[in-house]
N, C-alpha and C positions, 0 to 999 in steps of 0.2 A: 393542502400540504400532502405529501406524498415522501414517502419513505422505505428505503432497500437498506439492510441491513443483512450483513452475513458474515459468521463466525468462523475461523479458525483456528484449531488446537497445534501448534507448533512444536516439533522435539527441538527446540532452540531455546536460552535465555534473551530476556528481552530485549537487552545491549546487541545482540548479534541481528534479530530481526531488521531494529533499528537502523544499524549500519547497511544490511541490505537495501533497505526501503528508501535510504538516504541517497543511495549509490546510483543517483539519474541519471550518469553515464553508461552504465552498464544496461538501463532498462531495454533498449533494441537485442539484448543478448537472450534476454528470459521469460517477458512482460508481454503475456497475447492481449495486454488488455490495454493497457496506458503504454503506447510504444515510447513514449519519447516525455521527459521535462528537462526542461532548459529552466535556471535561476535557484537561487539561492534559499533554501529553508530557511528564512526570520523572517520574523512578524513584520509585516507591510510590506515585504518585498513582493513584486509581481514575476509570476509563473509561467512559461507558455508550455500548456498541456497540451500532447497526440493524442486521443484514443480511437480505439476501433473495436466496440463491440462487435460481437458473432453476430454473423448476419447482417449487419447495417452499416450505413456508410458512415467514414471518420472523420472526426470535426477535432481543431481546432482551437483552444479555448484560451486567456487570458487569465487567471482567477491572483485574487492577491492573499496572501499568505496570513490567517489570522491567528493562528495557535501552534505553538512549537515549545512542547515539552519533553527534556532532553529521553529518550528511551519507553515514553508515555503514549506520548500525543499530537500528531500533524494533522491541522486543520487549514482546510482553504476554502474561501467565498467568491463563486464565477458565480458574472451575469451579464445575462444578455441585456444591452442597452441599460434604460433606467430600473431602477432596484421595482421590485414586485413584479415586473412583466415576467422572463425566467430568472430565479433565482438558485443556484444549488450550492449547497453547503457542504463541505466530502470532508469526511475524518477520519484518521486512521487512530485506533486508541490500541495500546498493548498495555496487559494487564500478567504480572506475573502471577503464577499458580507451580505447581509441586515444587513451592521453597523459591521458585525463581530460576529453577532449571527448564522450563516449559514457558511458552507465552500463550495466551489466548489472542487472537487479533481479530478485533472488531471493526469493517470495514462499513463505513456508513455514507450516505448523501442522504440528503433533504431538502426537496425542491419545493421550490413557490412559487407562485404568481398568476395570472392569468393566461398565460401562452402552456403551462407545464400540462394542462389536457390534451392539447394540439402538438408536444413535444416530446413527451416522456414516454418512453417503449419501457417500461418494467421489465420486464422478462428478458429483454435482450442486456440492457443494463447488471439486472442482476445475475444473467450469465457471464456478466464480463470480469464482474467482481470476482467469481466464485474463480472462473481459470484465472484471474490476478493472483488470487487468494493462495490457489494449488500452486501455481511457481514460487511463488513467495516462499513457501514454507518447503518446498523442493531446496530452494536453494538455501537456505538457511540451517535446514539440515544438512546439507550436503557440508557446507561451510562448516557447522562442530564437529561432524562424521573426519572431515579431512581436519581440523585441529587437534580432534582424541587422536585418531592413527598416527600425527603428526610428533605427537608427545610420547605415543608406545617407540616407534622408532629409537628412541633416544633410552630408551629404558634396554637397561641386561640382567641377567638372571645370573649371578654369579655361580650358581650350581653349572650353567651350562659356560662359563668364560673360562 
């Protein structure tokens, strides 16, 4: 078994990451990592995932959707052919911290089987996570950045009206 894991501190609540994260039409706009999903986040439904780690050529993939908790937690299970040859398990978990105005985002896979020695580039995977990770929390900041200014807009100072 083999495991990547990488953390990001987000200036976003976790409803807002969420809705980023959800937002597969948009991922060709932002996403150097996972260019493209096509289908629906609920449990059992099937997924076709783009990605394109740094450095290495881009696959492909099928995985079918096993955990969808609303602003929490997107999990999905790809595998190649029958189950233990490669198997990878990818989660996204958001966890709120300073009251729920910040999110921590925890980006995971967990691969198995017996092909995942002859398959799994670690380091190029876990670079792909981490520029996932940086856009991610770009755009999510940006997105409350432009809903606070959003809100001053509409605000006046009657000393100065």
């Amino acid at each position: 078994m083999n495991v990547i894991e990488v953390f990001e501190d987000i200036d976003a609540p976790p409803a807002v990451v969420w809705d980023v994260l959800l937002e597969f039409d948009s991922y060709p706009e932002w996403n150097p990592f996972v260019r493209s999903i096509e289908g629906d986040p609920a449990v059992e439904a099937e997924l076709e995932v783009r990605i394109e780690p740094p450095g290495s050529r881009g696959m492909t993939f099928t995985p079918v959707v096993v955990a969808v908790e609303e602003n929490r937690r997107l999990a999905w299970l790809g595998r190649l052919g029958v189950p233990f040859i490669f198997d990878g398990y990818h989660e996204f978990h958001l966890d709120p911290i300073d009251g729920g105005d910040r999110t921590r985002l925890l980006h995971r896979e967990t691969f198995r089987g017996i092909l995942v020695p002859f398959l799994f580039d670690e380091q190029e995977l876990e670079r792909g996570f981490r520029s996932m990770n940086k856009a991610l929390k770009a755009r999510a900041e940006e997105r409350v950045q432009s809903q606070t200014n959003g809100s001053n807009d509409t605000d006046t100072n009657p000393e100065t009206s």
